[in-house]
N, C-alpha and C positions, 0 to 999 in steps of 0.2 A: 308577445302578441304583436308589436308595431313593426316586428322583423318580416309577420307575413302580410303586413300589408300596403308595401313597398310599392306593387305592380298598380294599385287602387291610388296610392296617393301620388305614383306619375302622373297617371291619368286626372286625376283631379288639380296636379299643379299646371299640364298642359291644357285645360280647361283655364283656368282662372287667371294663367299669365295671358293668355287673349283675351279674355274680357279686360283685364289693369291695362296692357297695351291698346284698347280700345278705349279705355274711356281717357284713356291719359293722353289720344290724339284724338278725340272726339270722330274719329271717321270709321263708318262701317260701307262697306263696298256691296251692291246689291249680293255679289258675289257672296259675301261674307257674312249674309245676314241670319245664318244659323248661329254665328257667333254675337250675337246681340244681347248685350247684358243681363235682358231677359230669357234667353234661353240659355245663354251661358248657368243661371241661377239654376233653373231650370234641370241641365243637364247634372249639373253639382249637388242638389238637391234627390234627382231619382237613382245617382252614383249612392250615395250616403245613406239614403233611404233600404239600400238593397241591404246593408252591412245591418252585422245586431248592434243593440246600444253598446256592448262595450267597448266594442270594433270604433262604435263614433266615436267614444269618448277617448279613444286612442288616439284618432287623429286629432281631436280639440286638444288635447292635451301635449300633442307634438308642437301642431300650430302656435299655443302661446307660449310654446318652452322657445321657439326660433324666434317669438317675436319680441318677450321679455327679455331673451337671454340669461336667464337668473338662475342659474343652478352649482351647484358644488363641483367642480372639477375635478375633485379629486376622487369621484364615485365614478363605478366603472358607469358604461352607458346604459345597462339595465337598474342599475339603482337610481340612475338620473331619471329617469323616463318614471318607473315606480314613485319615488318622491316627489318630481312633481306632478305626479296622476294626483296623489295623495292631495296635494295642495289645489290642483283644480275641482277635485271631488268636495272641497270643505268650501266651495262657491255657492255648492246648492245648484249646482244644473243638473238635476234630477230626470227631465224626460230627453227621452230621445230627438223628441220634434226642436224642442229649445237648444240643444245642442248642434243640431244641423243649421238651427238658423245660424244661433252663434258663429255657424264656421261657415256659411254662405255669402253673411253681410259683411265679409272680410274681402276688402279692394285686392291689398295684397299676399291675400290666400296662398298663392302659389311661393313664394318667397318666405312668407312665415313657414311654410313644412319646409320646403328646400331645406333653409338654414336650420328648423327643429333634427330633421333627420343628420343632418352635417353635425349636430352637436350630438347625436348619437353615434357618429363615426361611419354613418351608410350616405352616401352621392347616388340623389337621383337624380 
Protein backbone atom coordinates (compact mmCIF):
# COMPACT_ATOMS: atom_id res chain seq x y z
CA UNK A 1 0.00 0.00 0.00
CA UNK A 2 2.71 2.82 0.93
CA UNK A 3 4.43 1.78 -2.64
CA UNK A 4 1.24 3.74 -4.04
CA UNK A 5 1.40 6.53 -2.31
CA UNK A 6 4.80 7.89 -3.10
CA UNK A 7 3.41 10.67 -5.54
CA UNK A 8 1.00 11.98 -2.13
CA UNK A 9 3.64 11.81 0.37
CA UNK A 10 6.18 14.11 -2.21
CA UNK A 11 3.76 16.32 -2.22
CA UNK A 12 3.06 16.41 1.51
CA UNK A 13 7.04 16.35 2.25
CA UNK A 14 7.16 19.43 -0.21
CA UNK A 15 4.38 21.02 1.75
CA UNK A 16 5.88 20.68 5.17
CA UNK A 17 9.71 21.13 4.50
CA UNK A 18 8.43 24.95 3.65
CA UNK A 19 6.53 25.28 6.50
CA UNK A 20 9.93 23.70 9.06
CA UNK A 21 12.03 26.11 6.71
CA UNK A 22 9.69 28.77 7.58
CA UNK A 23 9.33 28.51 10.93
CA UNK A 24 13.02 27.60 11.63
CA UNK A 25 13.91 31.36 9.90
CA UNK A 26 10.82 32.94 11.31
CA UNK A 27 10.36 34.78 7.73
CA UNK A 28 7.46 34.63 5.49
CA UNK A 29 7.71 37.02 2.31
CA UNK A 30 4.15 38.67 1.46
CA UNK A 31 5.14 36.79 -1.50
CA UNK A 32 5.13 33.51 0.27
CA UNK A 33 2.23 33.98 2.40
CA UNK A 34 0.23 30.93 0.91
CA UNK A 35 3.13 29.07 2.71
CA UNK A 36 2.21 30.21 6.19
CA UNK A 37 2.02 27.64 8.85
CA UNK A 38 -1.42 27.98 8.74
CA UNK A 39 -2.18 27.11 5.48
CA UNK A 40 0.78 25.08 5.02
CA UNK A 41 -1.56 22.81 7.94
CA UNK A 42 -4.20 23.51 6.06
CA UNK A 43 -2.97 22.46 2.73
CA UNK A 44 -1.55 18.95 4.64
CA UNK A 45 -4.74 18.54 6.30
CA UNK A 46 -7.21 18.59 2.90
CA UNK A 47 -4.17 16.38 1.13
CA UNK A 48 -4.86 13.62 3.88
CA UNK A 49 -8.28 14.28 4.42
CA UNK A 50 -8.84 13.20 0.44
CA UNK A 51 -7.00 9.67 1.22
CA UNK A 52 -9.18 6.71 3.20
CA UNK A 53 -7.97 5.92 6.82
CA UNK A 54 -5.83 3.30 5.86
CA UNK A 55 -4.08 5.27 3.12
CA UNK A 56 -3.56 7.74 6.47
CA UNK A 57 -2.41 5.36 8.63
CA UNK A 58 0.06 4.40 5.97
CA UNK A 59 1.75 7.53 6.06
CA UNK A 60 1.56 7.91 10.05
CA UNK A 61 3.06 4.79 10.25
CA UNK A 62 5.82 5.63 7.72
CA UNK A 63 6.25 8.99 9.47
CA UNK A 64 7.20 7.37 12.87
CA UNK A 65 9.07 4.45 11.39
CA UNK A 66 11.78 7.64 9.83
CA UNK A 67 11.50 9.25 12.96
CA UNK A 68 11.91 6.47 15.59
CA UNK A 69 14.08 4.52 13.33
CA UNK A 70 13.28 1.21 15.14
CA UNK A 71 12.82 -1.49 13.05
CA UNK A 72 14.43 -5.01 12.34
CA UNK A 73 16.69 -4.85 9.45
CA UNK A 74 16.70 -7.83 8.56
CA UNK A 75 13.00 -7.98 7.29
CA UNK A 76 12.53 -7.13 3.83
CA UNK A 77 10.85 -3.50 3.42
CA UNK A 78 7.32 -4.74 3.28
CA UNK A 79 7.45 -6.76 6.47
CA UNK A 80 9.19 -3.57 8.04
CA UNK A 81 6.38 -1.35 7.10
CA UNK A 82 3.64 -4.34 8.15
CA UNK A 83 5.33 -4.77 11.61
CA UNK A 84 5.43 -1.52 12.30
CA UNK A 85 1.91 -0.73 11.11
CA UNK A 86 1.16 -3.46 13.70
CA UNK A 87 2.91 -1.54 16.30
CA UNK A 88 1.43 1.91 15.66
CA UNK A 89 -2.11 0.30 15.19
CA UNK A 90 -1.67 -1.23 19.12
CA UNK A 91 -1.41 2.95 20.07
CA UNK A 92 -5.17 3.28 19.67
CA UNK A 93 -5.19 5.94 16.93
CA UNK A 94 -8.38 4.76 15.93
CA UNK A 95 -10.02 7.65 13.94
CA UNK A 96 -9.04 8.96 10.91
CA UNK A 97 -9.19 12.89 12.05
CA UNK A 98 -6.66 11.86 15.09
CA UNK A 99 -4.43 10.54 12.85
CA UNK A 100 -4.07 13.43 10.39
CA UNK A 101 -3.72 15.59 13.34
CA UNK A 102 -1.07 13.40 14.54
CA UNK A 103 0.90 13.82 11.28
CA UNK A 104 0.04 17.49 10.73
CA UNK A 105 1.49 18.78 14.25
CA UNK A 106 4.73 17.19 13.14
CA UNK A 107 7.33 20.39 12.42
CA UNK A 108 9.47 17.97 10.72
CA UNK A 109 6.90 16.03 8.74
CA UNK A 110 8.60 16.17 5.73
CA UNK A 111 11.98 14.47 7.02
CA UNK A 112 10.22 12.06 9.18
CA UNK A 113 8.64 10.26 5.71
CA UNK A 114 11.67 11.23 3.64
CA UNK A 115 13.73 9.02 5.87
CA UNK A 116 10.52 6.34 6.77
CA UNK A 117 10.39 5.81 2.90
CA UNK A 118 14.46 5.72 2.67
CA UNK A 119 14.13 2.96 5.24
CA UNK A 120 11.78 1.20 2.98
CA UNK A 121 14.38 1.42 0.06
CA UNK A 122 12.17 4.21 -2.18
CA UNK A 123 13.92 8.25 -2.48
CA UNK A 124 11.54 10.71 -2.69
Amino acid sequence: MYKNLVDVAKEIVSIANIRAKNRKTGFYSLRDISHSDDSCDKQLTKILMKLEYDEVMAIQTIMYLGRDKDYDSSLTSDEIFLDYKKYIENLGINTKKLAIQQIVEKVPLGEYLTKGYAILGITL
